[in-house]
C-alpha positions in Angstrom: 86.6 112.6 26.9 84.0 113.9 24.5 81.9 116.7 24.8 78.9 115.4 25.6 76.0 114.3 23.9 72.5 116.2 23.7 71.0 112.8 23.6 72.7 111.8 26.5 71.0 114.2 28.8 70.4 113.4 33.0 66.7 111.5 33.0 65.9 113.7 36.1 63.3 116.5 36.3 65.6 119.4 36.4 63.7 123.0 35.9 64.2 125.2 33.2 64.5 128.6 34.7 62.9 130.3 31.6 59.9 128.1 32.3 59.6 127.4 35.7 62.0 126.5 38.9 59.1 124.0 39.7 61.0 120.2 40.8 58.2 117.8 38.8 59.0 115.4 42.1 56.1 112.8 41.3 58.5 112.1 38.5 61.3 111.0 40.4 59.4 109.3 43.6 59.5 106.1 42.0 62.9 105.3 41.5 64.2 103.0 43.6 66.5 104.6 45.6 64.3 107.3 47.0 62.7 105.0 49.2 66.0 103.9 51.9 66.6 107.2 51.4 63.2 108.0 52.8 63.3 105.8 55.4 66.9 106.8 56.5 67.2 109.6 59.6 69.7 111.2 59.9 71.2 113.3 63.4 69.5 115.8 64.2 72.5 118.0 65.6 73.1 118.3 61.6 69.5 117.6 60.2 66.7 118.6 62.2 64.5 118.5 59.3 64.8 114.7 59.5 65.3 111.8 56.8 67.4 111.9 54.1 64.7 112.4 51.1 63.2 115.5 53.3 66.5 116.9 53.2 67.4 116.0 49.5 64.4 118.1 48.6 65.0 120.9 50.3 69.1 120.7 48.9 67.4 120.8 45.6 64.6 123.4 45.8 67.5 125.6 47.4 69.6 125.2 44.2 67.2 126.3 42.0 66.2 129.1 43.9 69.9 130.2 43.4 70.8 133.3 40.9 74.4 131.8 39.9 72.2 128.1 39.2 69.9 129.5 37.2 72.8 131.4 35.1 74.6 128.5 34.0 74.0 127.2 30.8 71.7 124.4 30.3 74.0 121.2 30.7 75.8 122.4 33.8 72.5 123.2 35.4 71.2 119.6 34.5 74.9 118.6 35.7 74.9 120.7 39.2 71.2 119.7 39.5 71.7 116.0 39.5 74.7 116.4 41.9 72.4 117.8 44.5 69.3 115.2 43.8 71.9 112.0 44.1 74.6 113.7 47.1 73.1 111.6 49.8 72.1 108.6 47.7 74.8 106.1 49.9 73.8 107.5 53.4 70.9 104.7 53.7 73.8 101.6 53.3 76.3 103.5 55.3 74.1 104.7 58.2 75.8 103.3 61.5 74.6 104.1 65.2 77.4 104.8 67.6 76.7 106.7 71.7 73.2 107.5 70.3 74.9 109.9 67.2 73.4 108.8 63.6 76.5 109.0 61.2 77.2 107.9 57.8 81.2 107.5 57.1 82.3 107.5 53.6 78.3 107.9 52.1 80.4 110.4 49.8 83.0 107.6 47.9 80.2 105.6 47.8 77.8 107.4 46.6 80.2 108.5 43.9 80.3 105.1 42.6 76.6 104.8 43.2 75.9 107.5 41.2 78.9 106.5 38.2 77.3 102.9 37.9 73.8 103.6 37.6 74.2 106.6 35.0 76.8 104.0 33.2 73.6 101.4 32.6 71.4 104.3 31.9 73.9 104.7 28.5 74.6 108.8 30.3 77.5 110.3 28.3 80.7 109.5 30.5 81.2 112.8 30.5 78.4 114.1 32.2 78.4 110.8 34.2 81.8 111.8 35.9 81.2 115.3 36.3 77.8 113.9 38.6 79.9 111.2 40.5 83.0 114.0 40.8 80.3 116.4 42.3 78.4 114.0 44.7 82.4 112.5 45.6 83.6 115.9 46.7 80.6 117.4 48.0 81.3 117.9 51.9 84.7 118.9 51.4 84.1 122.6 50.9 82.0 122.8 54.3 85.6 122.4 56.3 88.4 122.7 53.4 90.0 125.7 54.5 90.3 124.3 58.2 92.6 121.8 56.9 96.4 121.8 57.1 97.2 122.1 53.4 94.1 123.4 51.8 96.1 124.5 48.5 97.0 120.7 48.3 93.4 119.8 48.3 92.4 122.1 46.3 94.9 121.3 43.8 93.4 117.9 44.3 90.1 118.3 43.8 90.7 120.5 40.9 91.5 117.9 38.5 88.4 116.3 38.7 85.7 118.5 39.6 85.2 122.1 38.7 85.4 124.0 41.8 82.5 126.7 41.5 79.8 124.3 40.6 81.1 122.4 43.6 80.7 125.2 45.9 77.1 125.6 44.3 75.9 122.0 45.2 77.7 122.5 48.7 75.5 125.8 49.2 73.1 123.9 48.2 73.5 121.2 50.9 74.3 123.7 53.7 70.8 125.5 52.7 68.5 122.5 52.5 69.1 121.5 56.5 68.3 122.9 59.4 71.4 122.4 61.9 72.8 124.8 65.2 75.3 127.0 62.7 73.8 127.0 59.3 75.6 130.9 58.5 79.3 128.8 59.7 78.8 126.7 56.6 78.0 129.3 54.5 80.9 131.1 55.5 83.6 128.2 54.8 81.9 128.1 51.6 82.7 131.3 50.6 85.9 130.9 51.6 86.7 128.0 49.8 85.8 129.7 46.9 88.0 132.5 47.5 90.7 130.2 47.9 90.0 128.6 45.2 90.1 131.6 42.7 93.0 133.4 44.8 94.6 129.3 43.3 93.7 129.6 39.7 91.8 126.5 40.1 87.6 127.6 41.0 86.4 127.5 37.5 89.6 125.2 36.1 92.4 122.2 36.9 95.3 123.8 38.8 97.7 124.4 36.6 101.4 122.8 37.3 104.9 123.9 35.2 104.8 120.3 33.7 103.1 116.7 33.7 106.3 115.5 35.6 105.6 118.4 37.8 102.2 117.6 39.0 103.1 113.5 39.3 105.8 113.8 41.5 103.9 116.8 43.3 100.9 114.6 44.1 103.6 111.5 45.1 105.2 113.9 47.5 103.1 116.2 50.0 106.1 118.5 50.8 106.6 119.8 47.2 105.7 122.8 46.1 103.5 122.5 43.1 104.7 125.9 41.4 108.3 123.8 40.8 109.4 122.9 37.7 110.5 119.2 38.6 113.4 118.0 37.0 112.0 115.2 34.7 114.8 112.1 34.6 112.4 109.6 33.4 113.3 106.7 31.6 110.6 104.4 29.8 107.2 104.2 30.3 104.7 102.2 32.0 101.3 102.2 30.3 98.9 101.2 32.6 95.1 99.9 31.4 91.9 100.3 32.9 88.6 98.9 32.5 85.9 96.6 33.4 86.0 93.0 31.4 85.2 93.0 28.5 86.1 96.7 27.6 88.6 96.0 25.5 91.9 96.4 26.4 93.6 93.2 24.2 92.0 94.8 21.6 93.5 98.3 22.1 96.6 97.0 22.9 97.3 95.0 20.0 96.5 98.1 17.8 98.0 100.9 19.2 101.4 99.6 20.8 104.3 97.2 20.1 105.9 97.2 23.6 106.3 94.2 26.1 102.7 93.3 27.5 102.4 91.4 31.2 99.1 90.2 30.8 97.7 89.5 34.7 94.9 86.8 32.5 98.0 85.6 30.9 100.0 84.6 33.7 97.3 83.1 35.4 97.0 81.1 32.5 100.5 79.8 32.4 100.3 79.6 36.3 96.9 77.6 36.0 95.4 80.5 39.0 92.1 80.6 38.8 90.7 84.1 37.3 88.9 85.4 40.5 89.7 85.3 44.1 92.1 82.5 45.1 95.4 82.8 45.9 96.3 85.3 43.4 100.0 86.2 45.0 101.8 83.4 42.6 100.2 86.2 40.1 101.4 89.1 41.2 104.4 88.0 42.5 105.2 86.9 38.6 103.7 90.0 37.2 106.0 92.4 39.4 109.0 90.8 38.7 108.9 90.7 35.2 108.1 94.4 35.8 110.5 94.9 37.6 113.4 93.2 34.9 111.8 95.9 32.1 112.2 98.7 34.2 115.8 98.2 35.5 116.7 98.0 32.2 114.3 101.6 31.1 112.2 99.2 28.9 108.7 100.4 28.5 106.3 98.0 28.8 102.0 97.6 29.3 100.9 96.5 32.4 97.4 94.6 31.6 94.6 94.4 34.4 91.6 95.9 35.1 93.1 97.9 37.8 89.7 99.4 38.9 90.8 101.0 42.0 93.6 103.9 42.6 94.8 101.3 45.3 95.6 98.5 42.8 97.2 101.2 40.6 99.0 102.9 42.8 100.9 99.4 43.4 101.7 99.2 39.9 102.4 103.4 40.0 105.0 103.2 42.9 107.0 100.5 41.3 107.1 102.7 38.0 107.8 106.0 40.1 111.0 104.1 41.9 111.9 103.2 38.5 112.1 107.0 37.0 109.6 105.7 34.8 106.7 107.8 33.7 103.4 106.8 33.7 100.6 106.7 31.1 97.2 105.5 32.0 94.7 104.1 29.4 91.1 103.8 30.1 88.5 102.2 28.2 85.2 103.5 29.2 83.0 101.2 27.3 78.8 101.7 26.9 77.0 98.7 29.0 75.2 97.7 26.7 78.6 97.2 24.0 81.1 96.2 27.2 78.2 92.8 28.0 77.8 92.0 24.3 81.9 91.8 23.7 82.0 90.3 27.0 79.8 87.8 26.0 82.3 86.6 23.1 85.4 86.7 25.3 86.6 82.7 24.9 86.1 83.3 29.0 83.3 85.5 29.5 83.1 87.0 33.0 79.6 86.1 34.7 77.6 89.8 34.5 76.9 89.5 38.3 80.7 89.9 38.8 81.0 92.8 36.5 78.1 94.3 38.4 80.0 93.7 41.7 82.9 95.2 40.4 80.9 98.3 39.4 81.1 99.0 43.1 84.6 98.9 43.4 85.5 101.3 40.0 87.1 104.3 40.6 88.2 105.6 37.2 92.0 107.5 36.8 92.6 110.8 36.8 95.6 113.2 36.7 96.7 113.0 40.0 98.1 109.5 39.4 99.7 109.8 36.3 101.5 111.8 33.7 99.1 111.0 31.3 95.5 109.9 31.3 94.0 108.9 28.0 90.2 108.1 28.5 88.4 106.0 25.2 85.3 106.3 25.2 83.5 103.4 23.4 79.8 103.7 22.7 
């Protein structure tokens, strides 16, 4: 991607340390997510200071009262800032009651794509949009990272995405806007993590593996070490497309490849299967094994969905990887405003309230699925 835009900057009332670390909150009260949020307790073993909007503002007027915040330069601040503002923004839909305990399981993932949808109709430079949803994804992770089993391996992880130190800030952050029964344990891990982090070459950067084959097959196979060189015997290549309807992807293919396409529209087409829901394993079932004929034979080939999830690529992805074939994503990432107007003169336009539900659902590729990740950005 892009550096981003100036124009493109986060609509949220972020200080400006050389003027003030005063939040402008009466500019933000009115958006429409701040009211669940308000109205959304949380337990107090963890949040004593109540609901979820109490402790947001506290998260946030602790960032900005931090000396490494207020040292970054101006977009990362905006960046960092926003993480904190939006990190709990999927606790309200998630909130479950269970013995008496108030929990919210996976409010992170979904607040990530909370956060990556919203910022997507707001026309917010993909960019900046994915360094927010990586942030608010990732942002309870450094509280108990170094407890884990493998903490290189999620570091690694995390990496690839994210940049570890501004994560640690927004995790401060967090651990410093809440009072809870060990509030110095948190910020202990935290500072841990960090030094892990750095001691890995990875706190302000992507871990950095021998090879792109190295760091595919590492991230396929949890007893590799990711220092090896991997031996790369690939044969072919699987290009994989991404995006929402409408994006674009006929159009890129037919301009930038001359390879074997399986079209997933195509062969429901031919198969007469209806476009959505349905019985769409006549579909797949075709789709597969014409992928599988290319790849026997080290053909490469384009595999055309929307494959919005790393579930439905990873299907795709293991068939490739038990072929020795390598694997090239392509991701359209296409303005709202351009992806409804080209969806709109599709011969079979996709009703907008579908594309809308499948905002919910997209999780964008990265590096740890793949030997390559190209992301087009169309304004």
């Amino acid at each position: 991607m892009g550096a981003p835009g100036i124009a493109m900057r986060l609509p949220y009332p972020c200080p400006d340390p050389s003027d003030s670390l005063s939040i402008a909150w009466d500019t933000v009260t009115s958006e429409s997510w701040v009211a669940p949020m308000a109205a959304c307790m949380q337990d107090p073993e963890h949040h004593a200071e109540g609901d979820v909007w109490t402790h947001t503002k506290m998260v946030c007027e602790a960032l900005v009262a931090l000396p490494a915040w207020q040292a970054l330069p101006a977009l990362d601040r905006e960046v960092v800032f926003a993480a904190c503002l939006l990190h709990d923004i999927a606790k309200p839909p998630t909130t479950v009651v269970e013995d008496g305990r108030i929990r919210h399981p996976g409010h992170s993932p979904r607040g990530a794509t909370t956060v990556r949808a919203m910022l997507w109709r707001l026309g917010i430079d993909p960019a900046v949009r994915e360094r927010v949803a990586g942030l608010v994804r990732t942002h309870q992770l450094p509280f108990y990272m170094i407890e884990e089993d493998d903490p290189r391996r999620r570091a690694a992880t995390i990496s690839q995405t994210v940049r570890c130190d501004h994560l640690a800030m927004v995790t401060r952050a967090d651990g410093l806007g809440r009072i809870c029964r060990d509030p110095q344990k948190l910020q202990d891990n935290i500072a841990l993590f960090e030094e892990f982090c750095a001691e890995q070459g990875c706190l302000d950067r992507p871990f950095a593996f021998p090879s792109d084959h190295s760091r595919f097959v590492y991230f396929r196979n949890p007893e590799r070490d990711p220092t090896y060189l991997a031996h790369d015997d690939t044969r072919g290549e699987v290009t994989l497309m991404c995006g929402l309807p409408g994006a674009g992807k006929d159009h890129w293919i037919r301009h930038n490849t001359d390879v074997p396409v399986i079209s997933l529209d195509a062969l429901r087409e031919e198969l007469d299967a209806p476009a959505s829901g349905g019985n769409q394993g006549a579909v797949i079932q075709a789709a597969r094994e014409q992928a599988r004929e290319h790849l026997r034979r080290g053909q490469s080939f384009v595999w055309n969905a929307t494959s919005l999830t790393r579930d439905l690529r990873g299907r795709i992805i293991s068939l490739a990887h038990d072929y020795r074939a390598r694997v090239r994503i392509v991701f359209l990432d296409t303005a709202y405003k351009r992806l409804v107007r080209q969806n709109q003169g599709r011969q079979a336009a996709v009703p907008l309230p579908v594309i809308e539900k499948m905002t919910r659902l997209w999780d964008p590729p990265d590096l740890t699925e793949a030997h390559r990740v190209d992301w087009i950005v169309q304004a």
